[in-house]
ROGUVO-113183 format. One record per residue: x, y, z of N, C-alpha, C in turn; residue in one letter. Coordinates in steps of 0.1 Angstrom, whole numbers, padded with zeros to 4 digits, always signed. Layout:
REM residues N
XYZXYZXYZa
...
//
This chain:
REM residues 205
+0774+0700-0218+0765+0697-0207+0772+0699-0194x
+0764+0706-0186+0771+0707-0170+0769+0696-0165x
+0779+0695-0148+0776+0684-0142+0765+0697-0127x
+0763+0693-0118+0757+0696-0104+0771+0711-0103x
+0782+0700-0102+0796+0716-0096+0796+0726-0106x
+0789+0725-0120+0796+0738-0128+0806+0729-0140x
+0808+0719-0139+0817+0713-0143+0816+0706-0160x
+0821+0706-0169+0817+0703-0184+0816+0686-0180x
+0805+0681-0185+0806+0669-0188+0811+0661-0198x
+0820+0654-0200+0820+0644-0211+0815+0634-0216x
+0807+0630-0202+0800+0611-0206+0797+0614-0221x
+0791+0608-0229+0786+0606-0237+0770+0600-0232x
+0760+0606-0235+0748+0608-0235+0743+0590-0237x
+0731+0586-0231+0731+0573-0235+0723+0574-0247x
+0714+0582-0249+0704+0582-0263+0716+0583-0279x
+0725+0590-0275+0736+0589-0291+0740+0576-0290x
+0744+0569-0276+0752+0558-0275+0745+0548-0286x
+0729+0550-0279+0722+0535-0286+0716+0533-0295x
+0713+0554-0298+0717+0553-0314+0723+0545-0324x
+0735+0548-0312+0746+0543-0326+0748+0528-0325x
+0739+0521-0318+0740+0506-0316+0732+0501-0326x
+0720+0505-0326+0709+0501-0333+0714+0508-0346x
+0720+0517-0350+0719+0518-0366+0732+0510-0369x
+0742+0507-0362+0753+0495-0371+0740+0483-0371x
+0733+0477-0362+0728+0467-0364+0720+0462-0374x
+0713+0477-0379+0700+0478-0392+0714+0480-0404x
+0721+0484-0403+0731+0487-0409+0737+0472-0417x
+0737+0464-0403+0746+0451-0404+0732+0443-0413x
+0723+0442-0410+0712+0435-0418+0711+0445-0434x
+0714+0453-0433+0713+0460-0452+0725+0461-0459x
+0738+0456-0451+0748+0455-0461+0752+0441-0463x
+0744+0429-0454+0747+0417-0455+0736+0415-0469x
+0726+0422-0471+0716+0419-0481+0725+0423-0495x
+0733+0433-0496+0738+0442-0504+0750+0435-0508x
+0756+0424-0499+0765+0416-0501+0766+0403-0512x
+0749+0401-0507+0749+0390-0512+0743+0390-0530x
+0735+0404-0532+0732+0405-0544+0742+0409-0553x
+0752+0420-0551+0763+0418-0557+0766+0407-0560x
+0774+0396-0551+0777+0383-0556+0766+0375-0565x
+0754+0376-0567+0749+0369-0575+0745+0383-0591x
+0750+0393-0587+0745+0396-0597+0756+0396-0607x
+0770+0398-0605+0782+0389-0609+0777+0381-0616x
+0777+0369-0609+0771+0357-0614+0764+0354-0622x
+0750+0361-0627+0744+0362-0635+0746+0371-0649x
+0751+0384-0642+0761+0388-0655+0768+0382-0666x
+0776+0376-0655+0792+0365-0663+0782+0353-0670x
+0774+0345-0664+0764+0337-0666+0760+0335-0684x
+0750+0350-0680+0744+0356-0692+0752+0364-0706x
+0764+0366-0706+0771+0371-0715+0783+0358-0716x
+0788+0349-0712+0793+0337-0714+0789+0326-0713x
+0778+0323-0707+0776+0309-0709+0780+0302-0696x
+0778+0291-0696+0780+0280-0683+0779+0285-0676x
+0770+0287-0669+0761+0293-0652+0770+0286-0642x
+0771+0272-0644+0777+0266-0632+0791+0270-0629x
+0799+0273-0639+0812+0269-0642+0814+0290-0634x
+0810+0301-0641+0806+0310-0638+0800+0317-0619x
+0788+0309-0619+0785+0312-0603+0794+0302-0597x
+0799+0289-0595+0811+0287-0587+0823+0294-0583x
+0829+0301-0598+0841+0308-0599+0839+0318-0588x
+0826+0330-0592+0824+0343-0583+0825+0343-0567x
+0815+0328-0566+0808+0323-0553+0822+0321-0546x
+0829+0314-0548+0846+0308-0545+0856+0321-0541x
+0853+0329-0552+0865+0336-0552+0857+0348-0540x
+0848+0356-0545+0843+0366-0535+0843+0356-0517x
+0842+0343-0514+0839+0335-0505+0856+0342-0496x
+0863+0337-0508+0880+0335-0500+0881+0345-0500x
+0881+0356-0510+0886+0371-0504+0875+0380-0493x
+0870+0375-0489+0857+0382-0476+0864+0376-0467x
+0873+0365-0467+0886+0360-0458+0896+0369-0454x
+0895+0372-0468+0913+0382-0469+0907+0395-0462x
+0895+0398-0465+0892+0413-0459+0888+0407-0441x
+0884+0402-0438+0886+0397-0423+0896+0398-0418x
+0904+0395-0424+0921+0391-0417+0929+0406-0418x
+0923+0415-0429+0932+0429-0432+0926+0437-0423x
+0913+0434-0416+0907+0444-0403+0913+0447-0396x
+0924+0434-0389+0930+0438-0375+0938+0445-0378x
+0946+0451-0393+0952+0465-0395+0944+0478-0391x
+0932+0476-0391+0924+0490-0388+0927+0488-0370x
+0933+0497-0367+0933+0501-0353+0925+0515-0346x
+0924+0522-0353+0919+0540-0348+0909+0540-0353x
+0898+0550-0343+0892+0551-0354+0884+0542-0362x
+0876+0531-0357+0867+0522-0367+0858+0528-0374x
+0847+0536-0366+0835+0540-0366+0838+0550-0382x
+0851+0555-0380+0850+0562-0395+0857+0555-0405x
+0865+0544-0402+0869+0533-0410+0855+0525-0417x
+0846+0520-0410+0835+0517-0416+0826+0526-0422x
+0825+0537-0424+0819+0546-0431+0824+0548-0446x
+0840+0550-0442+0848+0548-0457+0844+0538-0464x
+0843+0525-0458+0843+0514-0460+0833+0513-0472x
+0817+0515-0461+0805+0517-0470+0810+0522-0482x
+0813+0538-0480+0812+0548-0491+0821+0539-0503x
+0827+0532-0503+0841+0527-0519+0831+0517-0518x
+0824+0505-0510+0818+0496-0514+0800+0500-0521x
+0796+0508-0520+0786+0516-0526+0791+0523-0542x
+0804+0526-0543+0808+0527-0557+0812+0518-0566x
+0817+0508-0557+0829+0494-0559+0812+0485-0568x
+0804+0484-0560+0792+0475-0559+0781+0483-0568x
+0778+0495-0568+0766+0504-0574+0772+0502-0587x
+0785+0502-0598+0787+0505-0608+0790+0491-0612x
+0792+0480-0603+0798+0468-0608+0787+0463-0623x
+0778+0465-0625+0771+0458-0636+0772+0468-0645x
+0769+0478-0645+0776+0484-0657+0791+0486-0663x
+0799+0485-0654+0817+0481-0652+0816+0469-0664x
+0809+0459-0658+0811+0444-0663+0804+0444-0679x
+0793+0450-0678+0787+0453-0695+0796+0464-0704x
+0800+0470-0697+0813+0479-0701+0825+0470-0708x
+0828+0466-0702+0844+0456-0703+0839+0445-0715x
+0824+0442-0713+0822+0430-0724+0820+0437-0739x
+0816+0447-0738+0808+0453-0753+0820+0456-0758x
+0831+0466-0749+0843+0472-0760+0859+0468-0754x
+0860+0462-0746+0873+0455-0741+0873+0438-0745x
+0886+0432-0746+0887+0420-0748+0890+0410-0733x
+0889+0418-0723+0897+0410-0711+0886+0414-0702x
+0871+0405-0700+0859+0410-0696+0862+0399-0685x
+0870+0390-0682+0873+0387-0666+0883+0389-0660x
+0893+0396-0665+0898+0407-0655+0887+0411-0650x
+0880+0421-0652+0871+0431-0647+0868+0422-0634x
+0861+0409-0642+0856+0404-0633+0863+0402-0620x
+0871+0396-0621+0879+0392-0614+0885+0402-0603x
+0887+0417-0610+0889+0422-0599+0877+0432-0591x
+0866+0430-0599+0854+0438-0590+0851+0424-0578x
+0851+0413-0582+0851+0405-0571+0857+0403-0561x
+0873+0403-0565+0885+0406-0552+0882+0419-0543x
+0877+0429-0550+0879+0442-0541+0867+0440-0534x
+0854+0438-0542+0843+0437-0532+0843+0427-0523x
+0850+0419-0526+0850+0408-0511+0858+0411-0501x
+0870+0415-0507+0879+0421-0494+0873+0435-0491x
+0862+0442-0497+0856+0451-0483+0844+0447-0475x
+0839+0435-0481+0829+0432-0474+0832+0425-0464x
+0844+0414-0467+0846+0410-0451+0854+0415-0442x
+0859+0429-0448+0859+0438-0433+0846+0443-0428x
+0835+0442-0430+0822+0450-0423+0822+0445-0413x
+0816+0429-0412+0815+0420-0395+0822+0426-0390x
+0837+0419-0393+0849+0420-0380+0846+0438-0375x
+0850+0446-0383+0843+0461-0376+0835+0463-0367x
+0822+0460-0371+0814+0461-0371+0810+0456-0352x
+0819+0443-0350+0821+0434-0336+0828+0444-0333x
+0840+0447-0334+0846+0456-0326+0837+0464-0318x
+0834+0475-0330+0827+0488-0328+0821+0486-0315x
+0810+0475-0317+0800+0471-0307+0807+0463-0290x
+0821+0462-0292+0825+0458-0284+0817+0457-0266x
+0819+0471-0264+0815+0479-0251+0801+0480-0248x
+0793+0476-0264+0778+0477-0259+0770+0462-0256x
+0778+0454-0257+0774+0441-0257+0785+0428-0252x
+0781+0419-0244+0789+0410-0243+0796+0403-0257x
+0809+0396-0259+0810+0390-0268+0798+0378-0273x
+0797+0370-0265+0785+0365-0272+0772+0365-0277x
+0768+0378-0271+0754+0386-0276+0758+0395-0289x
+0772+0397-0289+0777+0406-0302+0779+0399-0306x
+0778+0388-0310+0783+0375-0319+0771+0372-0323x
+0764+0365-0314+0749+0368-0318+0738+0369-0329x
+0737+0386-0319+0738+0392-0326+0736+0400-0346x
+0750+0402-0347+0756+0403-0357+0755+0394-0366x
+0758+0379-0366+0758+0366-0375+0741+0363-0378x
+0732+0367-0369+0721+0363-0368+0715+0378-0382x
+0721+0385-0381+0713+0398-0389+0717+0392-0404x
+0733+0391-0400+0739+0387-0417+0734+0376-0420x
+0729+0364-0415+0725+0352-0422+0711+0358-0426x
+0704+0366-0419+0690+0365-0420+0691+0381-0434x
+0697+0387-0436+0698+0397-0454+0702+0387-0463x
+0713+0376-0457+0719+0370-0468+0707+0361-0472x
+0695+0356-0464+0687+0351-0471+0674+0359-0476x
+0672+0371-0471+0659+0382-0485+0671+0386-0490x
+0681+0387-0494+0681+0388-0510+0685+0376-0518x
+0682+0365-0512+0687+0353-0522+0670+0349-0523x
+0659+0355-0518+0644+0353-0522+0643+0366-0532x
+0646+0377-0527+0645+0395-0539+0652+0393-0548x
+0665+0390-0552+0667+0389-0564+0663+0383-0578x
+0658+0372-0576+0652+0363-0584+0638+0363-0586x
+0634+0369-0573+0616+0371-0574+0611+0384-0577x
+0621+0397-0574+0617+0409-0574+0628+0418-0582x
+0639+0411-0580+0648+0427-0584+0653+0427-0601x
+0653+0413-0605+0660+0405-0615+0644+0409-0626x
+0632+0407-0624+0626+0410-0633+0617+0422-0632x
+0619+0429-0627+0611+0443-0624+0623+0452-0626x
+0633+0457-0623+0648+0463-0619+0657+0456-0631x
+0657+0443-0632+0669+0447-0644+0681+0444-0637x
+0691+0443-0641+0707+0439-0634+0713+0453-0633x
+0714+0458-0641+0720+0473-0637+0715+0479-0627x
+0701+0483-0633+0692+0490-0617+0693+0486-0609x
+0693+0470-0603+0697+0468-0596+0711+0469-0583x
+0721+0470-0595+0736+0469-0587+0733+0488-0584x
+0726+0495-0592+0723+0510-0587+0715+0509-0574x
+0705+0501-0572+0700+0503-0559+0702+0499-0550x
+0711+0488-0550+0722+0485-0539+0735+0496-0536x
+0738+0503-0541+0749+0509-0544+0744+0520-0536x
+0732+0525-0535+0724+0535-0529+0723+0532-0515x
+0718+0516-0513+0717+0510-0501+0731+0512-0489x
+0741+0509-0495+0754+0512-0493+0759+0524-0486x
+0759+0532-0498+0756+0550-0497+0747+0553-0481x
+0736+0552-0479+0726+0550-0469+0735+0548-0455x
+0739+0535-0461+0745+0531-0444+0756+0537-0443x
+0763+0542-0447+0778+0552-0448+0770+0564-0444x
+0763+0569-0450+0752+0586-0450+0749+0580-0433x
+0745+0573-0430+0740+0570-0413+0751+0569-0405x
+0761+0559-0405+0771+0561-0395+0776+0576-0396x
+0774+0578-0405+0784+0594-0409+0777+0603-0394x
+0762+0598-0394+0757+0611-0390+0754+0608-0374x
+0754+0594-0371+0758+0588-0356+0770+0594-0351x
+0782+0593-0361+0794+0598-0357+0791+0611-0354x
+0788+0618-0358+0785+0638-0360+0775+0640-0343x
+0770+0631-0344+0761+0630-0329+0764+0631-0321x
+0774+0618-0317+0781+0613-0306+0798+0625-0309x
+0800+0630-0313+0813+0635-0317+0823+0631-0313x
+0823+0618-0325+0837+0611-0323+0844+0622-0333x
//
């Protein structure tokens, strides 16, 4: 783009800018949904092939809780570069999360150590999920005050984390199935990675 002198512009355009505001935000509301079904579908997995629901959704609920801790606190290592650090992010948590129910029926049918599995599709998906937020604030730093980006953000993730704690049980769990399910989250995932990818490509970071 020229300026008036002849001169290359750099600004960055405001229509890429707010692009890219509004798709982390739809972004932030479809992987907070995608967070939360994984963890219950864990849950109902382990549930349904062992027995004691309580003893089982506590364990997941606990452990994915404290490692979405651990992935919070491993953010402030990402320094460069977020916008493609969250893209990665999506893309392993769309694999990590898309195969976890077949992973877990896997490990139970022909392996003897079916909570390892567990155990560690829970650690990993928790520690990438609770890097998304913290990112996620960053990213948005410049386009928002801290407490409108606080906001926000907590306001999108409380409000997915509650449709899919209504979709699971009323829609995904008896139409979908638990595998289909962790597949069509896994796609959802995919999606938001496939979008920032292409925000980034826009704006050419």
């Amino acid at each position: 783009m020229l300026s008036e002198t002849g001169e290359t512009s750099t600004e960055m355009p405001a229509h890429p800018q707010r692009s890219k505001e509004i798709a982390l935000l739809i972004g932030t509301f479809i992987i907070a949904i995608c967070g939360l079904v994984y963890e219950l579908l864990e849950s109902t997995i382990s549930s349904y092939l062992l027995g004691d629901s309580v003893y089982y959704f506590s364990l997941v609920i606990g452990l994915f809780m404290s490692t979405m801790g651990l992935g919070a606190w491993l953010s402030r290592f990402v320094d460069r570069q977020l916008e493609r650090a969250f893209v990665r992010l999506q893309m392993g948590i769309a694999v990590v999360g898309g195969f976890s129910a077949l992973v877990l029926f896997w490990a139970f049918a022909y392996l003897d150590n079916y909570e390892a599995f567990l155990y560690l599709i829970t650690i990993v998906l928790g520690a990438m999920l609770g890097m998304e937020i913290p990112l996620i604030v960053r990213i948005l730093k410049e386009s928002f005050s801290l407490k409108t980006n606080l906001s926000n953000v907590f306001t999108l993730d409380y409000a997915g984390a509650l449709i899919a704690a209504l979709l699971f049980p009323l829609v995904l769990v008896p139409h979908l199935g638990l595998m289909q399910t962790g597949f069509l989250f896994g796609l959802f995932n995919l999606l938001v990675g496939t979008m920032g990818w292409w925000i980034l490509s826009l704006i050419h970071i």
